[in-house]
N, C-alpha and C positions, 0 to 999 in steps of 0.2 A: 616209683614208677616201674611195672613190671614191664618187659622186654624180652621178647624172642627174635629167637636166631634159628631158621632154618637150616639143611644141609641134607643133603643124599651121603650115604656110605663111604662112596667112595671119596669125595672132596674132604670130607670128616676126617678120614682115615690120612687124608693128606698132609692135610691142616690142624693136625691135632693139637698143635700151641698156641692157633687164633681161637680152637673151639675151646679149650681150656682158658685163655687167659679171658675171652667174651663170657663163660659162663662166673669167673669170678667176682665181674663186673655186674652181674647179679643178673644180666640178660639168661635166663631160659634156651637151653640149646635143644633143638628138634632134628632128631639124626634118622635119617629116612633110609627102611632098608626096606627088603622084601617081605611081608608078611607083616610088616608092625611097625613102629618106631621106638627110639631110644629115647629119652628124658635125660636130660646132662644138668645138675643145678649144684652150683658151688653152693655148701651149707658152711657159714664162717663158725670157727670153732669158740663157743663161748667162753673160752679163759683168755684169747688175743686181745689186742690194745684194739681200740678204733682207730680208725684212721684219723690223720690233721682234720682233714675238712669234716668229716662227724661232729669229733669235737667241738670246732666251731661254729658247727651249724647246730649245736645244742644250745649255744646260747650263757648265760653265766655260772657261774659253780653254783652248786649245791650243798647242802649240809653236810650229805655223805662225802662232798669231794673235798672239802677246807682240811686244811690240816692248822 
């Protein structure tokens, strides 16, 4: 489920550990200035772990995960 987060400039600039920690949450952050907006999108790095709840919500091992 995608999710955005609006904000103006200045609240952004406030808040910048709700806007950072919302956009890793996968929400979309919409930074509203004068002439344009910003686009904020945490992209997760592909060599990290998943998270607990991933994992379980993928459901049982697979070939590739048996050891």
């Amino acid at each position: 489920m995608s999710r955005t987060r609006e904000w103006n400039r200045s609240d952004a600039e406030k808040d910048i550990a709700d806007v950072l920690n919302d956009a890793k949450t996968g929400a979309l952050q919409l930074i509203k200035d004068v002439g344009g907006t910003f686009e904020l999108r945490f992209i997760k790095d592909p060599g990290s772990k998943r998270s607990t709840a991933e994992f379980l919500a993928r459901g049982g091992p697979s070939d590739d995960e048996t050891t």
